[in-house]
C-alpha positions as CSV (number, residue, x, y, z in Angstrom):
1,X,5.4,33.1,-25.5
2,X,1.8,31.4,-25.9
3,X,-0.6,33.2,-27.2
4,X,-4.0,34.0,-25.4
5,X,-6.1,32.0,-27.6
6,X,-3.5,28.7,-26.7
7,X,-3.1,29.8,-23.2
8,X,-7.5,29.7,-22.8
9,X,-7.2,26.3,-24.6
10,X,-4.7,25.4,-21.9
11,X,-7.1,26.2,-19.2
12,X,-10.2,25.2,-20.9
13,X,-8.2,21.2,-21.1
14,X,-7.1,21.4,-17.4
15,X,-10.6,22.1,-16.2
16,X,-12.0,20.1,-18.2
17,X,-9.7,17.2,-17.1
18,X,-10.3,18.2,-13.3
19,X,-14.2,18.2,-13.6
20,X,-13.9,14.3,-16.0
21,X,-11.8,13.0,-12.9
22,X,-14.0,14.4,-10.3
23,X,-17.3,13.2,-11.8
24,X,-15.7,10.0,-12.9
25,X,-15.6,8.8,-9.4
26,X,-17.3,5.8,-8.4
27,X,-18.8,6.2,-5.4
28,X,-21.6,4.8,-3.1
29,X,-23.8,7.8,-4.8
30,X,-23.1,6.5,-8.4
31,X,-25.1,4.1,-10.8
32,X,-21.2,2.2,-11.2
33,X,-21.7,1.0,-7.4
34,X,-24.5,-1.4,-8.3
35,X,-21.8,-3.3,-10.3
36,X,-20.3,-4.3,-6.8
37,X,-21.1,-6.4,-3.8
38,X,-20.6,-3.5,-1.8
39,X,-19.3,-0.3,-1.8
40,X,-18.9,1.5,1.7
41,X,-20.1,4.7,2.7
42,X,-17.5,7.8,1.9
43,X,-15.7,5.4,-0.7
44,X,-13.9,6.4,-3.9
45,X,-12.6,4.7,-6.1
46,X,-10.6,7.2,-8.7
47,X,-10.9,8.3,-12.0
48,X,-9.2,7.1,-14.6
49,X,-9.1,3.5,-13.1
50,X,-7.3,1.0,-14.2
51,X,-9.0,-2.4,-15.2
52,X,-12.0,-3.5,-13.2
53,X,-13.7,-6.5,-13.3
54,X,-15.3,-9.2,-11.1
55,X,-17.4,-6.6,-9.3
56,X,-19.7,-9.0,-7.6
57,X,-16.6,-10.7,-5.8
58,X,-15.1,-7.3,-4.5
59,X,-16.5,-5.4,-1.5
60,X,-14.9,-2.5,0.2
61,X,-15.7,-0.7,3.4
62,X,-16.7,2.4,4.1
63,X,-14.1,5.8,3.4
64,X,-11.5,3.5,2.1
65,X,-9.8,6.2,-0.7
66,X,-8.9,4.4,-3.9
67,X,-6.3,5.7,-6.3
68,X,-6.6,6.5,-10.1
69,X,-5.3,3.5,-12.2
70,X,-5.9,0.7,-9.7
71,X,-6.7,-2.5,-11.3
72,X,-9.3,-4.6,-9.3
73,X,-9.9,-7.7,-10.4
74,X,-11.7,-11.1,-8.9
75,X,-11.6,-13.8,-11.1
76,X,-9.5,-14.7,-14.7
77,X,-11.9,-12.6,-16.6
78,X,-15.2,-10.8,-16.6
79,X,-18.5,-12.5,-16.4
80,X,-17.2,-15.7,-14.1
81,X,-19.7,-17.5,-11.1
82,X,-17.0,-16.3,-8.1
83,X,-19.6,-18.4,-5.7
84,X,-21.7,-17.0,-2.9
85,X,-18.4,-15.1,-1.1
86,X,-16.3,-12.4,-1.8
87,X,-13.1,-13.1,-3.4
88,X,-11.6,-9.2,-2.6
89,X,-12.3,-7.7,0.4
90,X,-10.8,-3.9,1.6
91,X,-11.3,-2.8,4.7
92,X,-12.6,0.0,6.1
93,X,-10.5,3.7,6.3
94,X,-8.0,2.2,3.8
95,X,-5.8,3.7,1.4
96,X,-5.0,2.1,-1.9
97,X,-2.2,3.8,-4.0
98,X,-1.6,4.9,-7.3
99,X,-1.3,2.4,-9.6
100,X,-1.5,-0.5,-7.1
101,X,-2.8,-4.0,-8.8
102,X,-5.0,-6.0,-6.4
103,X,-5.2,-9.6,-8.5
104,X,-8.4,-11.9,-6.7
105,X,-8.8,-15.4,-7.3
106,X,-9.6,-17.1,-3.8
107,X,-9.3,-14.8,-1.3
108,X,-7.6,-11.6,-0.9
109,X,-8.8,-10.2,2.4
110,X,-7.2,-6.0,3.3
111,X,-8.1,-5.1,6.7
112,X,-9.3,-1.8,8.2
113,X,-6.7,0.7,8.1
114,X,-4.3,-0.1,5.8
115,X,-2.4,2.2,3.4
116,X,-0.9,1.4,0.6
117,X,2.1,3.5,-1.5
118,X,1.7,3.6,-5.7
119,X,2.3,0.5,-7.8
120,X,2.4,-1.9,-5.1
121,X,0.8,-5.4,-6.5
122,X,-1.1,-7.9,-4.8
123,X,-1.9,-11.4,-5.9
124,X,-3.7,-15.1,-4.9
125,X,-2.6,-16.7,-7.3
126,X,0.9,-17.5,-9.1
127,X,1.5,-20.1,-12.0
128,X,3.4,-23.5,-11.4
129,X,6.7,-25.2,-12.7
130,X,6.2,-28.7,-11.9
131,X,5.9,-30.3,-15.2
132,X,9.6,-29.1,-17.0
133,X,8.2,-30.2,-20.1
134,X,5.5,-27.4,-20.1
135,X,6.1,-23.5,-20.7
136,X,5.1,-22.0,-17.5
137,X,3.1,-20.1,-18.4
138,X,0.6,-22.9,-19.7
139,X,0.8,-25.1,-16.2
140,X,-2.5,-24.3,-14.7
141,X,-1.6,-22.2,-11.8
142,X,-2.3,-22.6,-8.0
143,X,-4.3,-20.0,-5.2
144,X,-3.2,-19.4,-1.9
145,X,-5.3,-16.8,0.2
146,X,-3.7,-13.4,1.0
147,X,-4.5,-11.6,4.4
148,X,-2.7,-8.3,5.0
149,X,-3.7,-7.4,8.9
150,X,-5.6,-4.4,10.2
151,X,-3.2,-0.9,10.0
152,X,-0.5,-2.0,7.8
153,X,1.5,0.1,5.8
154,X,3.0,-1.3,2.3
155,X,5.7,0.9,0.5
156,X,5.9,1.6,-3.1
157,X,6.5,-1.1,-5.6
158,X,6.1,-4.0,-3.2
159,X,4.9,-7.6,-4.5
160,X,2.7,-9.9,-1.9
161,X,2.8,-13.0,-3.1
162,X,0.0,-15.7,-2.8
163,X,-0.1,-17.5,0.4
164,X,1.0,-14.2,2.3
165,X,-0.3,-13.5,5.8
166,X,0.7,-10.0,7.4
167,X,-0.1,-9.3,11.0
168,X,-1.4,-5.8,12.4
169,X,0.4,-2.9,11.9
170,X,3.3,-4.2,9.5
171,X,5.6,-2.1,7.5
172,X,6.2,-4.0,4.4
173,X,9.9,-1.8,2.7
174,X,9.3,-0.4,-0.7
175,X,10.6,-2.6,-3.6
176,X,9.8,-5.8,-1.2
177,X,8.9,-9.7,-2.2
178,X,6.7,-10.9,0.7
179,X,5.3,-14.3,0.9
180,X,5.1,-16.2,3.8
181,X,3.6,-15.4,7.5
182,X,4.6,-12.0,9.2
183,X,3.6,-11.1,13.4
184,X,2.2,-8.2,14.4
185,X,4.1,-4.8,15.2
186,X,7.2,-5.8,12.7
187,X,9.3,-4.6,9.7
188,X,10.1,-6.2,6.8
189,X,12.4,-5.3,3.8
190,X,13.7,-7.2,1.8
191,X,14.0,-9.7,-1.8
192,X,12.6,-12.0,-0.4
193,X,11.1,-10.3,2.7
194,X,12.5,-10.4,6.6
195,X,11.8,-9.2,9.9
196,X,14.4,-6.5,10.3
197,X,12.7,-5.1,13.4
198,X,10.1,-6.0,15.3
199,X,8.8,-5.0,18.4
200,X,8.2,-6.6,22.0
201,X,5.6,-5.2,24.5
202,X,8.5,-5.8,27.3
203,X,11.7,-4.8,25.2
204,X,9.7,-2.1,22.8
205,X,11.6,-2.2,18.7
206,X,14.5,-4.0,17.9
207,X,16.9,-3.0,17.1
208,X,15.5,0.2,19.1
209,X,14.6,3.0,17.6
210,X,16.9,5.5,19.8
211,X,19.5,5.3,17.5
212,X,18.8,5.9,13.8
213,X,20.3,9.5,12.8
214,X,18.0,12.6,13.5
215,X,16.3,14.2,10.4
216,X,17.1,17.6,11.6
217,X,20.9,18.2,13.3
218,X,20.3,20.0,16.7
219,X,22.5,23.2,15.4
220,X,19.7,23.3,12.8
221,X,17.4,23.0,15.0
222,X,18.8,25.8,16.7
223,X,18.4,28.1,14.0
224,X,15.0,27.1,12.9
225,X,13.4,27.2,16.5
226,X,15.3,30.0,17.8
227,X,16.5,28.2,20.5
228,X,18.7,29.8,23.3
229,X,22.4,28.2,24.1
230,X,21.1,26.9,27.3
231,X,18.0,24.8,25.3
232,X,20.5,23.9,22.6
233,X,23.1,22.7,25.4
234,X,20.3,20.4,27.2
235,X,19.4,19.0,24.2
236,X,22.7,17.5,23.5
237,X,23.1,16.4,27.0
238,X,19.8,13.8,26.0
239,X,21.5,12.6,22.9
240,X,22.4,9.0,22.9
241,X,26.2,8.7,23.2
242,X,26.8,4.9,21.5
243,X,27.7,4.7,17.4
244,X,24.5,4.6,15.4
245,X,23.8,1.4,14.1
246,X,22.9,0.8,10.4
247,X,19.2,1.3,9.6
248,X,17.6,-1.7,7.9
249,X,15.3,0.6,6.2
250,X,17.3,3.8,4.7
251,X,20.9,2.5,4.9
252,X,21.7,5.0,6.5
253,X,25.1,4.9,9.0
254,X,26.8,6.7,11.9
């Protein structure tokens, strides 16, 4: 059992760590801001983060909530002219992840809205094979703007790819490859990415969303909400009858 003078040392480290993180911020009310083209109003960008540099070329709007260890980067390396515009630009009310890696070279434009899970990674920019008789990792590399539409959502571990173009309100699948041009009001999964539903202001989602398996099973549901026989009886009557389909997203079949 720990003794009490390692059990106070315990404590002492945890709030210690708590207050570092909290006051290691950088915010629109910290010196750090000046560093950047802008920093929004209610901003935060998390402490430890992960490498920063480019400052002048990144701008983000106002409460956009940036993990610890994010890397933010505009340009190859510290210290470069970026030019007059912005090279990385987060919208407003965003969400950045844990651990996310947001590479800028051209352009690399987040819209308002859009949440990111942890270690998803973002790049303009990609190296090139042409020449066979160069390593590739010495061919000097091409951009390609990336624009991820207002209210996406990207899961954990996903990789955009230069050239990308996501419409509004996109779900990009953890664990995805995206590059390419995505509509609005989709879902894509996928190595590379594809539209495995998508939705139609006429038809609404397809495939629909009626028939993916319930999270809770109605007899549960019965016990948990204390519902009488009769409730319990109507509720089955509303069920959809037809086999459930295989869901693109969790695999998960009738």
């Amino acid at each position: 059992m720990a003794s009490p003078v390692r059990r106070a040392l315990a404590t002492a480290v945890h709030y210690g760590w708590a207050w570092v993180c909290r006051h290691g911020e950088i915010t629109p009310a910290t010196p750090a801001r000046l560093r950047f083209r802008r920093l929004g109003e209610g901003t935060s960008i998390g402490f430890p983060a992960g490498a920063i540099f480019g400052e002048r070329g990144i701008e983000v709007g106002a409460h956009t909530l940036i993990a610890p260890y994010v890397t933010l980067s505009a340009g190859f390396a510290p210290g470069l002219d970026l030019g007059p515009d912005p090279v990385v630009r987060i919208g407003s009310g965003c969400s950045i992840g844990r651990g996310n890696q947001i590479i800028g070279h051209q352009s690399i434009e987040i819209g308002d809205d859009v949440f990111t899970g942890p270690n998803v990674y973002i790049t303009d920019q990609n190296h090139t094979y042409r020449d066979p008789a160069q390593p590739i990792g010495r061919q000097w590399p091409e951009n390609n703007p990336v624009v991820i539409g207002d209210g996406c959502w990207i899961g954990t571990g996903a990789i955009v790819l230069p050239g990308t173009r996501l419409g509004r309100n996109v779900a990009v699948a953890g664990g995805a490859v995206v590059r390419g041009e995505f509509p609005d009001h989709c879902v894509i999964a996928g190595v590379p990415a594809k539209i495995v539903r998508s939705f139609d202001a006429a038809g609404g989602w397809e495939p629909p969303l009626a028939g993916r398996r319930p999270l809770v099973s109605l007899d549960e549901l019965h016990k948990l909400a204390g519902l009488s026989a009769a409730d319990l009886e109507a509720l089955r009557n509303l069920e959809d009858p037809s086999p459930l389909a295989e869901d693109p997203l969790t695999k998960e079949t009738g």
